[in-house]
mmCIF file of the N, C-alpha and C atoms, coordinates in Angstrom:
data_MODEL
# 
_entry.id   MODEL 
# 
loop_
_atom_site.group_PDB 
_atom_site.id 
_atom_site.type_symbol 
_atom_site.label_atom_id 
_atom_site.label_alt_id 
_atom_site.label_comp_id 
_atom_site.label_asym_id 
_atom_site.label_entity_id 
_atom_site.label_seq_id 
_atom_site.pdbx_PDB_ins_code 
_atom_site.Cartn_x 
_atom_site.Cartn_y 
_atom_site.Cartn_z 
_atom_site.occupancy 
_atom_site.B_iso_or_equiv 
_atom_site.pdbx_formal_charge 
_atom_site.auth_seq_id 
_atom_site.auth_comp_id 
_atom_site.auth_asym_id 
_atom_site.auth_atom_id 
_atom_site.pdbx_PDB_model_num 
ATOM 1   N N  . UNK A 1 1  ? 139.043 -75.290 68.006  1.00 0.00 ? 1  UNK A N  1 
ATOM 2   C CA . UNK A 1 1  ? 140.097 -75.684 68.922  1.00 0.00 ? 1  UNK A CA 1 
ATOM 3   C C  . UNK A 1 1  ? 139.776 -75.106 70.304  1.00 0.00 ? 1  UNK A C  1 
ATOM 4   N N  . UNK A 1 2  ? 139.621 -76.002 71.562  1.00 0.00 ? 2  UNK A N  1 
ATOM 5   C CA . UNK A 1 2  ? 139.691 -75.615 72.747  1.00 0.00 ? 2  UNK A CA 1 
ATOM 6   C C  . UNK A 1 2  ? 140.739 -74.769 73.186  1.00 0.00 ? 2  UNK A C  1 
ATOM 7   N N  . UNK A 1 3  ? 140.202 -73.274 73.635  1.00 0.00 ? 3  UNK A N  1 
ATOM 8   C CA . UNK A 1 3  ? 141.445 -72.505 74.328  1.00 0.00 ? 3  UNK A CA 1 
ATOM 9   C C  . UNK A 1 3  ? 141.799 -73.538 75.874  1.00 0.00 ? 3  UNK A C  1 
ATOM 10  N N  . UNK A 1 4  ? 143.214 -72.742 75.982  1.00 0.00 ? 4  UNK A N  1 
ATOM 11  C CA . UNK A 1 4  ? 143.596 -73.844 77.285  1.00 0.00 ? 4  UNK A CA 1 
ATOM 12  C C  . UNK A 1 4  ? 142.982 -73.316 78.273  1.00 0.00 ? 4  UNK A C  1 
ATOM 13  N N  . UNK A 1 5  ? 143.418 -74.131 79.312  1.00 0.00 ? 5  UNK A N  1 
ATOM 14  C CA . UNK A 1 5  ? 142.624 -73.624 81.079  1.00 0.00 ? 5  UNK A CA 1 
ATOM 15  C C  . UNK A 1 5  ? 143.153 -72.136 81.770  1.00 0.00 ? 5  UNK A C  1 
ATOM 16  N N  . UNK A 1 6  ? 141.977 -71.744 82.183  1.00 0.00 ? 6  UNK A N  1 
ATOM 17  C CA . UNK A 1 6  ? 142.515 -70.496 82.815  1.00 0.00 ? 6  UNK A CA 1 
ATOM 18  C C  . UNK A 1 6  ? 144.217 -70.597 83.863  1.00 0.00 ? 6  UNK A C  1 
ATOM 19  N N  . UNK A 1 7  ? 144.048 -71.307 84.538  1.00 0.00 ? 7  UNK A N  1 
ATOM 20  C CA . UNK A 1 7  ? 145.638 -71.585 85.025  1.00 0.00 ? 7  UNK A CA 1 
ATOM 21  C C  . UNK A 1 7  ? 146.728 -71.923 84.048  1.00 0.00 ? 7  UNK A C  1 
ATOM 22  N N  . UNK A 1 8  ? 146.554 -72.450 83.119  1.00 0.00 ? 8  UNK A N  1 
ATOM 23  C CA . UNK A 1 8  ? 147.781 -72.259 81.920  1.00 0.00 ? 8  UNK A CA 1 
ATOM 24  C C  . UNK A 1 8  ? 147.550 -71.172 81.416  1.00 0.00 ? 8  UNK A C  1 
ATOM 25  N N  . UNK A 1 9  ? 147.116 -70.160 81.603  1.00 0.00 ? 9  UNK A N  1 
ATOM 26  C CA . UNK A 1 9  ? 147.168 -68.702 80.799  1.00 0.00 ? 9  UNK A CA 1 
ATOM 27  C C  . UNK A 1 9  ? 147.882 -67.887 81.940  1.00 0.00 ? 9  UNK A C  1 
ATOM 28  N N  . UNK A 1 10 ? 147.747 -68.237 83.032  1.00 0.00 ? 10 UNK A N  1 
ATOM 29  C CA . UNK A 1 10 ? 147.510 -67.446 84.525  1.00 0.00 ? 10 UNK A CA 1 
ATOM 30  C C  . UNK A 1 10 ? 149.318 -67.639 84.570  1.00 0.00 ? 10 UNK A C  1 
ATOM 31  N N  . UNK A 1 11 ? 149.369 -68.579 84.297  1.00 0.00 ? 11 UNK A N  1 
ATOM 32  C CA . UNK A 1 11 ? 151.044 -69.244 84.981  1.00 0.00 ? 11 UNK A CA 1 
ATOM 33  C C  . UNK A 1 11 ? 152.141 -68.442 83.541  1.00 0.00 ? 11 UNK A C  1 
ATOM 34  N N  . UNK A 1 12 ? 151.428 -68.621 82.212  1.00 0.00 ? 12 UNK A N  1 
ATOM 35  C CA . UNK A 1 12 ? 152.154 -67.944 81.914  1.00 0.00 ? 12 UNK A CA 1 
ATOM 36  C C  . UNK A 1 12 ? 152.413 -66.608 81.709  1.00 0.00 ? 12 UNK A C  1 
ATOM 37  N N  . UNK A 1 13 ? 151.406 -65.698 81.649  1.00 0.00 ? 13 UNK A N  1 
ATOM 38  C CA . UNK A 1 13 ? 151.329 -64.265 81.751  1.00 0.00 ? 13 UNK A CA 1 
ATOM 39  C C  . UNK A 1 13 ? 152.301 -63.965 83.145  1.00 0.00 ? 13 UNK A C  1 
ATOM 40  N N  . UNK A 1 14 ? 151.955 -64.746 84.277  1.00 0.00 ? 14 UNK A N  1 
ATOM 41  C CA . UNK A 1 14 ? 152.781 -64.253 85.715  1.00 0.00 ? 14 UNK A CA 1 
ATOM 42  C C  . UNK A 1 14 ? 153.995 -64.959 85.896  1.00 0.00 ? 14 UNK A C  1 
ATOM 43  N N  . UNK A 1 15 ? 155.533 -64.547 86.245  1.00 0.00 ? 15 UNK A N  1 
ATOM 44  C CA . UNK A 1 15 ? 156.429 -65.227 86.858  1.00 0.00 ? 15 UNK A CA 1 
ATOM 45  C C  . UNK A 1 15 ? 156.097 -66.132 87.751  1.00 0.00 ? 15 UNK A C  1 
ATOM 46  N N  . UNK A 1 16 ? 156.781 -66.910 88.397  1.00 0.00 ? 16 UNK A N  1 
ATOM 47  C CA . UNK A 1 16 ? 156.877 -68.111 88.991  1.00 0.00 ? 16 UNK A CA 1 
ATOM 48  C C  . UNK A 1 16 ? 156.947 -66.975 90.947  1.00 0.00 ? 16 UNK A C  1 
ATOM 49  N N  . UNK A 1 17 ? 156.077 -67.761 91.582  1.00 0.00 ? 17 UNK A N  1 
ATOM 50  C CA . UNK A 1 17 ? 156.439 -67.207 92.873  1.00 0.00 ? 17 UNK A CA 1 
ATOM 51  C C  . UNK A 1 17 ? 157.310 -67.875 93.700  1.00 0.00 ? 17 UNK A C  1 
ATOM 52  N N  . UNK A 1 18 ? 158.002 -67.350 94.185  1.00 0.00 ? 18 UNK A N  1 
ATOM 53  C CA . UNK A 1 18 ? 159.060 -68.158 95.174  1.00 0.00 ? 18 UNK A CA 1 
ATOM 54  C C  . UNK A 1 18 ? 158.481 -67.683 96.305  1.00 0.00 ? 18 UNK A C  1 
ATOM 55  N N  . UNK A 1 19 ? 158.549 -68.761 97.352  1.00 0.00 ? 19 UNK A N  1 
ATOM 56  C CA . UNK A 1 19 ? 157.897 -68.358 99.139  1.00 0.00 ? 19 UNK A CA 1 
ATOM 57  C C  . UNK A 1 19 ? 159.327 -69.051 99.409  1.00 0.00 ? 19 UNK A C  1 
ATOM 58  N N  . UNK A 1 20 ? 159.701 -67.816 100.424 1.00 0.00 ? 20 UNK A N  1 
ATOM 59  C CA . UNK A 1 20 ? 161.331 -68.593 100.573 1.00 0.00 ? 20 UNK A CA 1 
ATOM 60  C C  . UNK A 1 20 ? 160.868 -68.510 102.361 1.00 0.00 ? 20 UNK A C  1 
ATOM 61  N N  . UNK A 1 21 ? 161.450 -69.578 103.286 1.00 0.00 ? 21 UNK A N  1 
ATOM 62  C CA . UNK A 1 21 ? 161.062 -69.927 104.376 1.00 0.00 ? 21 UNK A CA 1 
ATOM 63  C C  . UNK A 1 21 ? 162.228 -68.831 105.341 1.00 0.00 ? 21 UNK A C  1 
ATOM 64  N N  . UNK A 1 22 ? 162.147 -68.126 106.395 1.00 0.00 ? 22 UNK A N  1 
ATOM 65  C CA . UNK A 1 22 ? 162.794 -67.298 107.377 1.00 0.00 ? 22 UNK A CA 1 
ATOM 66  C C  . UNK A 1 22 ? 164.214 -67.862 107.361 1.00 0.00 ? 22 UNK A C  1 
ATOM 67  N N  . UNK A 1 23 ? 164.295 -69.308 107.378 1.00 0.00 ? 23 UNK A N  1 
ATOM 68  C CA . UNK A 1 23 ? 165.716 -69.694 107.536 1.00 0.00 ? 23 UNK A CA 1 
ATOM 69  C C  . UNK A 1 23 ? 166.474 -69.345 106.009 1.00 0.00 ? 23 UNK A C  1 
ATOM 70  N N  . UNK A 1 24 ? 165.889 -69.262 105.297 1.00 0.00 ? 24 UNK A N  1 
ATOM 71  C CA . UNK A 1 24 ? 166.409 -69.112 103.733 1.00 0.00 ? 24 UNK A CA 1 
ATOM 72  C C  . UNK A 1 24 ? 166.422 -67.416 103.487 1.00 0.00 ? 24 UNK A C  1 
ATOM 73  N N  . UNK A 1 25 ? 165.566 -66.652 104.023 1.00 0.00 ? 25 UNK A N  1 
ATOM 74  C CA . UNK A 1 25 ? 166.238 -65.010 104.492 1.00 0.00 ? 25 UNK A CA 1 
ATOM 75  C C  . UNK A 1 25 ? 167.032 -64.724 105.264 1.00 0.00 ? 25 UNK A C  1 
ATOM 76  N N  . UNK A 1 26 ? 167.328 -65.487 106.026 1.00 0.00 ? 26 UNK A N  1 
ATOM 77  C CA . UNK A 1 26 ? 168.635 -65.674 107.216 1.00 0.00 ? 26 UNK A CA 1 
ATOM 78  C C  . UNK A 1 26 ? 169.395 -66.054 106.316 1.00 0.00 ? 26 UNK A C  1 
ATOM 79  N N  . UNK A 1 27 ? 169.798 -66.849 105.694 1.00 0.00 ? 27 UNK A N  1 
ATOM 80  C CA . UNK A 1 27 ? 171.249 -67.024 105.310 1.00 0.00 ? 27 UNK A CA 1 
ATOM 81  C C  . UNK A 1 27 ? 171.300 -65.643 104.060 1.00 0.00 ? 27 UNK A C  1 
ATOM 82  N N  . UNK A 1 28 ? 170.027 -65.567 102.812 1.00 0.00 ? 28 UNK A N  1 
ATOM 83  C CA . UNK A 1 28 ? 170.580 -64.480 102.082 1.00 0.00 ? 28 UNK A CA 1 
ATOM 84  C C  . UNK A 1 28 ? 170.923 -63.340 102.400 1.00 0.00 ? 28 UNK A C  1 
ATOM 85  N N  . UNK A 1 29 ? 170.342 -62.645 103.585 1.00 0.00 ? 29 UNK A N  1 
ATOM 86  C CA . UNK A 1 29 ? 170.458 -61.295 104.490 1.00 0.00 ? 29 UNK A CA 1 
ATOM 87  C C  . UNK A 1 29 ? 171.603 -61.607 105.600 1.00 0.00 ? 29 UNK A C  1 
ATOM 88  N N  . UNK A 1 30 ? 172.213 -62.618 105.828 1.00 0.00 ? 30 UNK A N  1 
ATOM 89  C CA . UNK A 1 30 ? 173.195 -63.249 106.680 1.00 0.00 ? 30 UNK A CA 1 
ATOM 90  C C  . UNK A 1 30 ? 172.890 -62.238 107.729 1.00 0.00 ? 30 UNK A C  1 
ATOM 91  N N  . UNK A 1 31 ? 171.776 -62.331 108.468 1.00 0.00 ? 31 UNK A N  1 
ATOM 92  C CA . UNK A 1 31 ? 171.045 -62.114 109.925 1.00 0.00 ? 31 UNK A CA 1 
ATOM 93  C C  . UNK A 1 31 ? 170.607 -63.012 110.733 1.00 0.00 ? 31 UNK A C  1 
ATOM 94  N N  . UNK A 1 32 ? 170.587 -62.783 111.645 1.00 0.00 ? 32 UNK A N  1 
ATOM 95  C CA . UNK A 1 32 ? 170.156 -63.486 112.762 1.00 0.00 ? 32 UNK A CA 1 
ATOM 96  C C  . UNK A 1 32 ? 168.258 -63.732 112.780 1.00 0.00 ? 32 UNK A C  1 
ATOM 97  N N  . UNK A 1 33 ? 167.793 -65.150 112.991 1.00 0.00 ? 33 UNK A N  1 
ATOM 98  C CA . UNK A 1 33 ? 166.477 -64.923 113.256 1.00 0.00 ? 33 UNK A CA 1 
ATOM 99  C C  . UNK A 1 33 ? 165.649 -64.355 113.760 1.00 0.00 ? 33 UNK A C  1 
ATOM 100 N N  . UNK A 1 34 ? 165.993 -63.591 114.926 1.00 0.00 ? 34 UNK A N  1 
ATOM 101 C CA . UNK A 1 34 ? 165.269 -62.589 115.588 1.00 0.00 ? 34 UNK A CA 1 
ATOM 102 C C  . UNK A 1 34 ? 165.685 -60.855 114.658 1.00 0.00 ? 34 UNK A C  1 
ATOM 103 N N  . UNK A 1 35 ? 166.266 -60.929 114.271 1.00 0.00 ? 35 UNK A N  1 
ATOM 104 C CA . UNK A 1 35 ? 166.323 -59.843 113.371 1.00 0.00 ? 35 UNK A CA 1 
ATOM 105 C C  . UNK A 1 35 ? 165.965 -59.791 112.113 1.00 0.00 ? 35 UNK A C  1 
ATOM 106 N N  . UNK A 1 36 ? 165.659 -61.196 111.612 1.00 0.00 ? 36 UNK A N  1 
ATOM 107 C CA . UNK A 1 36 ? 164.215 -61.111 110.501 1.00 0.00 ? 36 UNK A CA 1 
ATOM 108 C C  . UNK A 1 36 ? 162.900 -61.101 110.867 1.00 0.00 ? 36 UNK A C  1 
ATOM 109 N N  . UNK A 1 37 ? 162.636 -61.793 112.570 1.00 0.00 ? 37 UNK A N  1 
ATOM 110 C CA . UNK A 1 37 ? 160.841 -61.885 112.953 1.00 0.00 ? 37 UNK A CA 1 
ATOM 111 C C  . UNK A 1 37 ? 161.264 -60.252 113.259 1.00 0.00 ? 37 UNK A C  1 
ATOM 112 N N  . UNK A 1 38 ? 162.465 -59.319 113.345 1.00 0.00 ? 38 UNK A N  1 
ATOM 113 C CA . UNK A 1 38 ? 161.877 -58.406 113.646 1.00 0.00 ? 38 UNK A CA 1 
ATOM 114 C C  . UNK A 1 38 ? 161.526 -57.166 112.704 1.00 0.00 ? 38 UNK A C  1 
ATOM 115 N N  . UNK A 1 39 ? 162.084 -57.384 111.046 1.00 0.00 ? 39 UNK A N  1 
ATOM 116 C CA . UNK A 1 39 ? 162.202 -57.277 110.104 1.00 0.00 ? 39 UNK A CA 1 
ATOM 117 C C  . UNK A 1 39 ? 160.316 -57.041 109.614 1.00 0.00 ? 39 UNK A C  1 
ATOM 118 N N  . UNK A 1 40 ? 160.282 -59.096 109.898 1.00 0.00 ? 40 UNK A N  1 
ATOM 119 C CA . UNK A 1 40 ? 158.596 -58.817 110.039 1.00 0.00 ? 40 UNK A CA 1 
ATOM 120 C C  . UNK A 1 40 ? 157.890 -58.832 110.448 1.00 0.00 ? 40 UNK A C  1 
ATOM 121 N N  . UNK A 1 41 ? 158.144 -58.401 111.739 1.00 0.00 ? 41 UNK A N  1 
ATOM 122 C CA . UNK A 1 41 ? 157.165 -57.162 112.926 1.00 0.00 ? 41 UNK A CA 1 
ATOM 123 C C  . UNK A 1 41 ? 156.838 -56.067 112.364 1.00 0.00 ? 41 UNK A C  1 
ATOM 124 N N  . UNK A 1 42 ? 157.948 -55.431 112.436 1.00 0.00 ? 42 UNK A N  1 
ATOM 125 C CA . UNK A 1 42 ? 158.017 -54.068 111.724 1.00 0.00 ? 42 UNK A CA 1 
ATOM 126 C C  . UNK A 1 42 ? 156.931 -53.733 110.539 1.00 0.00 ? 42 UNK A C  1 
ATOM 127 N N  . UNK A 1 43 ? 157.143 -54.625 109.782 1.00 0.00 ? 43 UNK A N  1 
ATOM 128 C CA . UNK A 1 43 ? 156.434 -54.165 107.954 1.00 0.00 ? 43 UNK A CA 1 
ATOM 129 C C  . UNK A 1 43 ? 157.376 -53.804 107.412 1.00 0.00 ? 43 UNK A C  1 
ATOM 130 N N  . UNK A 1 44 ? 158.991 -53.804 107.663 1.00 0.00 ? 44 UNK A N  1 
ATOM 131 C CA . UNK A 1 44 ? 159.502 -54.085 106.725 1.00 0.00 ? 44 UNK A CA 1 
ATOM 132 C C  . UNK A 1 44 ? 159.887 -54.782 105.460 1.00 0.00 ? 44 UNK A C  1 
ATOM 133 N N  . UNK A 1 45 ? 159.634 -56.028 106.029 1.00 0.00 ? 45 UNK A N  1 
ATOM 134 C CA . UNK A 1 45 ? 159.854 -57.057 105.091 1.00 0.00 ? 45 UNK A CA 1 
ATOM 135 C C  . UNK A 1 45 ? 158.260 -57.797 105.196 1.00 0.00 ? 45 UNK A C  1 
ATOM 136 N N  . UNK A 1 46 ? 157.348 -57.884 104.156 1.00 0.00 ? 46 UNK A N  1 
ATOM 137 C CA . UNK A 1 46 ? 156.022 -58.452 103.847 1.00 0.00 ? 46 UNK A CA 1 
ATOM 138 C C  . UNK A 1 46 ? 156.732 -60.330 103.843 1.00 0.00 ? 46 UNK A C  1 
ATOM 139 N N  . UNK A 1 47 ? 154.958 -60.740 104.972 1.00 0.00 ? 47 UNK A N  1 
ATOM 140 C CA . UNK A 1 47 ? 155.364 -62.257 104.734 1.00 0.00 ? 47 UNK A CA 1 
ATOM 141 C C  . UNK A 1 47 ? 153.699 -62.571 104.772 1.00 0.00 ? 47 UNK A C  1 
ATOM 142 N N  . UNK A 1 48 ? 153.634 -64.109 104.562 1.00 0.00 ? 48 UNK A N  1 
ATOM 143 C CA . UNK A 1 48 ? 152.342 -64.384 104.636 1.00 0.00 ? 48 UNK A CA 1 
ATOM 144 C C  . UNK A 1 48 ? 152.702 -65.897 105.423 1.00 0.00 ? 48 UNK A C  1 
ATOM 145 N N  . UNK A 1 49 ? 151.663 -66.044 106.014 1.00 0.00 ? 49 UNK A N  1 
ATOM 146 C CA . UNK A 1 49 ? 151.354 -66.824 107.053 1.00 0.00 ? 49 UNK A CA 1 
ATOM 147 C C  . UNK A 1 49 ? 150.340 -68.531 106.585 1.00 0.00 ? 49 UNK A C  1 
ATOM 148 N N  . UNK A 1 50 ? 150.917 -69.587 106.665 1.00 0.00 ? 50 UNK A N  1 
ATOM 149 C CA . UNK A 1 50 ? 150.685 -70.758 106.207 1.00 0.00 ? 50 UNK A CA 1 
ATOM 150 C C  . UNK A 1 50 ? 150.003 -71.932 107.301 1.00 0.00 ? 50 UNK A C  1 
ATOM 151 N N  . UNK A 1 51 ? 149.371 -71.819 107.972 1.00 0.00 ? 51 UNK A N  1 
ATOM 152 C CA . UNK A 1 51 ? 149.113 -71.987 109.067 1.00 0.00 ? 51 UNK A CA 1 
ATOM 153 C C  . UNK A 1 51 ? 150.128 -71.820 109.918 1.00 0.00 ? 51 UNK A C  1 
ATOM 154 N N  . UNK A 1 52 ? 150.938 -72.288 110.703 1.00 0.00 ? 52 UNK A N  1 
ATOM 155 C CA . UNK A 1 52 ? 151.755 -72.273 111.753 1.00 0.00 ? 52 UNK A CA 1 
ATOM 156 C C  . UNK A 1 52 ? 153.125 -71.577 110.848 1.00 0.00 ? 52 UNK A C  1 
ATOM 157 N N  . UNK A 1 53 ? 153.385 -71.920 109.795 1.00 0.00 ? 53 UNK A N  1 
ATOM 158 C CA . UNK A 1 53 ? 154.668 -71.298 109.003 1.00 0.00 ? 53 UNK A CA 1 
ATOM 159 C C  . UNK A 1 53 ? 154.732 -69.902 108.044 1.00 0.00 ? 53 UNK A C  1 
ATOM 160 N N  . UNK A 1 54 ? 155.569 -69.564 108.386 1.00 0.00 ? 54 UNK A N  1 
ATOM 161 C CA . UNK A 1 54 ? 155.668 -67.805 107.642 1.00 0.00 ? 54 UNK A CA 1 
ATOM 162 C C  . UNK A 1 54 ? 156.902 -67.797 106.979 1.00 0.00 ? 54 UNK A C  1 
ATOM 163 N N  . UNK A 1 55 ? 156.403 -67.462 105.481 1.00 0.00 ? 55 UNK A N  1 
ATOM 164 C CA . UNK A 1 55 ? 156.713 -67.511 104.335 1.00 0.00 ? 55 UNK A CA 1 
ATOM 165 C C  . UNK A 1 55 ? 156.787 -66.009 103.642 1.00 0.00 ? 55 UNK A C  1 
ATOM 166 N N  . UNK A 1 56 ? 158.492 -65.795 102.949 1.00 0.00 ? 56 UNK A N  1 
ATOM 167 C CA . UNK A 1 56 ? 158.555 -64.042 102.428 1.00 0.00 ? 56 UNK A CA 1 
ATOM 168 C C  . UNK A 1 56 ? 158.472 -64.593 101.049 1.00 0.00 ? 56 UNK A C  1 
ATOM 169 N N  . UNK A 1 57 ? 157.731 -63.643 100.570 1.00 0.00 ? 57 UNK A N  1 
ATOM 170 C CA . UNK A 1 57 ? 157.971 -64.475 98.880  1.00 0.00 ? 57 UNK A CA 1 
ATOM 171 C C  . UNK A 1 57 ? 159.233 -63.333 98.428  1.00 0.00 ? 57 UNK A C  1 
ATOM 172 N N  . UNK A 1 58 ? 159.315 -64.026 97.327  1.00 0.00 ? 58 UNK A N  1 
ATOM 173 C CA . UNK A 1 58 ? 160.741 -63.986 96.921  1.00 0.00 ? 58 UNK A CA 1 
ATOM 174 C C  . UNK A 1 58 ? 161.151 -62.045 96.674  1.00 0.00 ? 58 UNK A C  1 
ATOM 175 N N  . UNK A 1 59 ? 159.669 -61.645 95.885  1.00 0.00 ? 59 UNK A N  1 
ATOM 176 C CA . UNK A 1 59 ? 159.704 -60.284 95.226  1.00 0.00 ? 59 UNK A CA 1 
ATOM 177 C C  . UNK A 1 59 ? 159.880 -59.104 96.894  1.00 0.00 ? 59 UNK A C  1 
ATOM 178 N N  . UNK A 1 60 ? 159.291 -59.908 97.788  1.00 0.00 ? 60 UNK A N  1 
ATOM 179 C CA . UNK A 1 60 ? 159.439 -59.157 99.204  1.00 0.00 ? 60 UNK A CA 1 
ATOM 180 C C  . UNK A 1 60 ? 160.532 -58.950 99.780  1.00 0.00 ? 60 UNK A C  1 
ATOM 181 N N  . UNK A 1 61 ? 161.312 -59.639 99.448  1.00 0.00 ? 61 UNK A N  1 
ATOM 182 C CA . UNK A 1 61 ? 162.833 -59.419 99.500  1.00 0.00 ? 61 UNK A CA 1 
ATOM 183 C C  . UNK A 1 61 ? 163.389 -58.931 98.859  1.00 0.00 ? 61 UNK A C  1 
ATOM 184 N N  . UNK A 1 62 ? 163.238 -58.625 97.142  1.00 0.00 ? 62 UNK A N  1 
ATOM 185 C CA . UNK A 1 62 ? 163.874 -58.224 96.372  1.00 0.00 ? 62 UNK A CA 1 
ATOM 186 C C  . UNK A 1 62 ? 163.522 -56.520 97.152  1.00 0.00 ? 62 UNK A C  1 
ATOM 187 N N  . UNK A 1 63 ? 162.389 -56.105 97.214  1.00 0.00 ? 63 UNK A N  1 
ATOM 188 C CA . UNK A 1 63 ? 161.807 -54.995 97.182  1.00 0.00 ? 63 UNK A CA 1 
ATOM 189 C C  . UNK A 1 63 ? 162.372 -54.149 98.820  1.00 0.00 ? 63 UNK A C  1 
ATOM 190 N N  . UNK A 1 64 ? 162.419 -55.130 99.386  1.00 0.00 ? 64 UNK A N  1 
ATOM 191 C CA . UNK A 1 64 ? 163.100 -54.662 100.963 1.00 0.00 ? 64 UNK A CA 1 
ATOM 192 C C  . UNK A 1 64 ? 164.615 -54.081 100.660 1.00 0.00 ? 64 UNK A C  1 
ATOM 193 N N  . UNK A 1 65 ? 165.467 -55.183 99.705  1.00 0.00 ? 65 UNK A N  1 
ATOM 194 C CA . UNK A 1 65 ? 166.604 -54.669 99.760  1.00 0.00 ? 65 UNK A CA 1 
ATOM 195 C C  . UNK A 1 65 ? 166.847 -53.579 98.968  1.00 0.00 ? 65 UNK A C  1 
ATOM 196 N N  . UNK A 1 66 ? 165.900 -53.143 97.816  1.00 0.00 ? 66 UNK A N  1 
ATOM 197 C CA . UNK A 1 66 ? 165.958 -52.608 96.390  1.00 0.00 ? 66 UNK A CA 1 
ATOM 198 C C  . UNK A 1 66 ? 165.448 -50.822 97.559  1.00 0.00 ? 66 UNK A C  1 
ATOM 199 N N  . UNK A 1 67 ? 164.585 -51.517 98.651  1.00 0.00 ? 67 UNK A N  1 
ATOM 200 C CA . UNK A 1 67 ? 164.223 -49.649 99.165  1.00 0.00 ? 67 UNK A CA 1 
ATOM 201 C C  . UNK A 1 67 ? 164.962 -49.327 100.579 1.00 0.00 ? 67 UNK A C  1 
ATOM 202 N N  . UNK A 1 68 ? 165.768 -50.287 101.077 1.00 0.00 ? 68 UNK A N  1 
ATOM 203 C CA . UNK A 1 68 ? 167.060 -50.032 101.296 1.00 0.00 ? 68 UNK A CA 1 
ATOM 204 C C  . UNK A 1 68 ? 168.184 -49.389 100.999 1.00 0.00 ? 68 UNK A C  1 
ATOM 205 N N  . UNK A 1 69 ? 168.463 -49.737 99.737  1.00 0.00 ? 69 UNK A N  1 
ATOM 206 C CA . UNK A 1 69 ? 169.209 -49.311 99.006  1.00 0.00 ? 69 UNK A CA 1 
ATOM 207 C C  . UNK A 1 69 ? 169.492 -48.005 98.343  1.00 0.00 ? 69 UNK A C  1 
ATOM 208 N N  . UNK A 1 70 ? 168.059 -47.122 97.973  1.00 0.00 ? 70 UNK A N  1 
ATOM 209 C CA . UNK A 1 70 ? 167.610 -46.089 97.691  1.00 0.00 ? 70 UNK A CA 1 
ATOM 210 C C  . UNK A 1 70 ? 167.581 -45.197 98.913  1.00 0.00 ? 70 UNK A C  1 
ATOM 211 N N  . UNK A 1 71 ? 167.521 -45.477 100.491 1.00 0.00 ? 71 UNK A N  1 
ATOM 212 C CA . UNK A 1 71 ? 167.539 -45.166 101.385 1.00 0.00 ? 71 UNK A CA 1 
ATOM 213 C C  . UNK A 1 71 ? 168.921 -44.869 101.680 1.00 0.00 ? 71 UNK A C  1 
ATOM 214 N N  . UNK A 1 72 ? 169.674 -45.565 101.649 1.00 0.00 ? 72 UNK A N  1 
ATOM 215 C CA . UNK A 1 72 ? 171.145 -45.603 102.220 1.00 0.00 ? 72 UNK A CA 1 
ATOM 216 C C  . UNK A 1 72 ? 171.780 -44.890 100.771 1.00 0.00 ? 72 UNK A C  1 
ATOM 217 N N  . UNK A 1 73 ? 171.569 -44.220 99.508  1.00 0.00 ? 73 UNK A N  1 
ATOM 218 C CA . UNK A 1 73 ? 171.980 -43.377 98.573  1.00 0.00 ? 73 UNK A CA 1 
ATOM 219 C C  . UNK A 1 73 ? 171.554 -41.738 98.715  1.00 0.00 ? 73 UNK A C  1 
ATOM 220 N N  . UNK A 1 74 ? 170.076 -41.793 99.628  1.00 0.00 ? 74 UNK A N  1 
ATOM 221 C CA . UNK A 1 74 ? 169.650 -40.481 99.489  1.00 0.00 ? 74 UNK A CA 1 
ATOM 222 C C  . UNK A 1 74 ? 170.675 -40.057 100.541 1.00 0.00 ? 74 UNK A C  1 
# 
């Protein structure tokens, strides 16, 4: 029996990535756009770059608000 393709092993061992677009961190962070490009200026919030479009994936957000959060407890 043929094992399956490396990308059907790949997809299921790893979660699904979400690239959520700046306007879609604007409404979940209910901020203003210049206070997410400045978010990711900073290195606060990790994005990656699509030619002309910049994209946070989903876990980059989780992880911004998750060390936030730990910040604003200490």
């Amino acid at each position: 029996m043929p094992s399956p393709p490396l990308a059907v092993l790949h997809a299921e061992a790893a979660p699904a990535l979400e690239l959520l677009t700046v306007h879609q961190v604007m409404a979940r962070l209910q901020l203003s756009r210049s206070a997410v490009y400045d978010l990711l200026r900073s290195g606060q919030l990790a994005s990656i770059t699509l030619g002309r479009a910049r994209r946070i994936p989903s876990h980059a957000l989780t992880d911004f608000i998750l060390t936030r959060l730990e910040q604003e407890a200490a």
